[in-house]
C-alpha positions in Angstrom: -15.7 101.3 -41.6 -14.8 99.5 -38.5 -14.5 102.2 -35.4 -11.1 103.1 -33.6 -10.6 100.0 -31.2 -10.5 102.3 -27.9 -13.7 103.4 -28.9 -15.3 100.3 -29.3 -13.5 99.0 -25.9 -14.5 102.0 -24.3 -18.6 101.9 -25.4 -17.9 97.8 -24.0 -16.5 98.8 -20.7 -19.6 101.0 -20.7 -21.6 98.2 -21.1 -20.2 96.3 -18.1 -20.6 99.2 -16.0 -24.2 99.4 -16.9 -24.7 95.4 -16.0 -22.5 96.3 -12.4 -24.6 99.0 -11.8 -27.6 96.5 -12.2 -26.3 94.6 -10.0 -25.9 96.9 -7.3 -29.0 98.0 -7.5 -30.9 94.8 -7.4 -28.6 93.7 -4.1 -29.8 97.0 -3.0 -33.2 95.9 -3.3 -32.7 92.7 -1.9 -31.1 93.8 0.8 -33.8 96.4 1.4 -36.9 94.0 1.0 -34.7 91.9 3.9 -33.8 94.6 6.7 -36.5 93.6 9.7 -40.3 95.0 9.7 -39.5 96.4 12.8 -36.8 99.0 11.6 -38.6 100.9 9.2 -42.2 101.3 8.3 -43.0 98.1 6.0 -44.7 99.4 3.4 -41.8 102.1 2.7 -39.3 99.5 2.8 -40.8 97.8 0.3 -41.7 100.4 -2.0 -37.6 101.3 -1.9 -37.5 97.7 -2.7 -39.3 98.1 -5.5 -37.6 101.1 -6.9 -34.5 99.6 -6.3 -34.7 96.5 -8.2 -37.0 98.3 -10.3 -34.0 100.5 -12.0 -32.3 97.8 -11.5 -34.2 95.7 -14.6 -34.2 99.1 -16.3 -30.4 99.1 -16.2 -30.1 95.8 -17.3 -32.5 95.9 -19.8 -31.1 98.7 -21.2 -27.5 98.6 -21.3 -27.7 96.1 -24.6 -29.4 98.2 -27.2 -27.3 101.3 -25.7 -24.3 99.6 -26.3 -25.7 98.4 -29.9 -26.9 101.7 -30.7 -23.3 103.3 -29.7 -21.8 101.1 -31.8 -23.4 101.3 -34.7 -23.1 105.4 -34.3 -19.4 104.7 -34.0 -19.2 102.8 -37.4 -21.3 105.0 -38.5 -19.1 107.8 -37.7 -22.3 109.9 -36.3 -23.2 111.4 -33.5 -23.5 109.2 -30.5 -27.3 108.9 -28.7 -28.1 110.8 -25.6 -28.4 108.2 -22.4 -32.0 108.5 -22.4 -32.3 107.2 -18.8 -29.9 109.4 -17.1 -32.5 111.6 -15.7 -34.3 108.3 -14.3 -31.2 106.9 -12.6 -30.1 110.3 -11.8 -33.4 111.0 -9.8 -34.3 107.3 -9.2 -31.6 106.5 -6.7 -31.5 110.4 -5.4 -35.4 110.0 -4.4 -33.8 106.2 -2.5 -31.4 108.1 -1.1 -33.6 110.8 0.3 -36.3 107.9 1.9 -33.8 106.0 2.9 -31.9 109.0 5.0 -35.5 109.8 6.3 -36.2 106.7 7.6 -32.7 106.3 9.4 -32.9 109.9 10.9 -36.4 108.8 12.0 -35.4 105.7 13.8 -32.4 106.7 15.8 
């Protein structure tokens, strides 16, 4: 049975949100990896750098088979999957934001 169409919209628009996201966070990275050596302790920078592009990948990677998965719930008419890596993002870019905040309170 083919789901309501403002589901199926809805789980897409999902999708792209998960691929902006993505996005952000790997120009996050970039832009992290770029900021001059002499601002912030190097190897910090570039482990933010890391975990930054690092979810990122994660995002990306993942937004596909969540969007599959939702789907086939949908046609399915079951119950729709947990986001498994909510905690990671959730926690991923808090911890970013914590460094990050540290580092600028540092240097000022």
């Amino acid at each position: 049975m083919e789901p309501d169409p403002r589901f199926t919209l809805a789980n897409e628009r999902t999708f792209l949100t998960w691929l902006s996201t993505a996005l952000a966070l790997s120009a996050g990275g970039v832009a992290m990896a770029a900021v001059p050596a002499d601002l912030f302790v190097p190897w910090i920078r570039t482990t933010l750098a890391i975990m930054l592009v690092t979810l990122s990948a994660l995002a990306a990677g993942m937004a596909y088979p969540r969007w599959r998965n939702i789907q086939r719930a949908l046609r399915r008419q079951a119950p729709l999957p947990p986001p498994a890596l909510a905690a990671v993002f959730g926690y991923g870019v808090a911890a970013v934001a914590v460094i990050a905040l540290v580092l600028i309170v540092l240097s000022i």
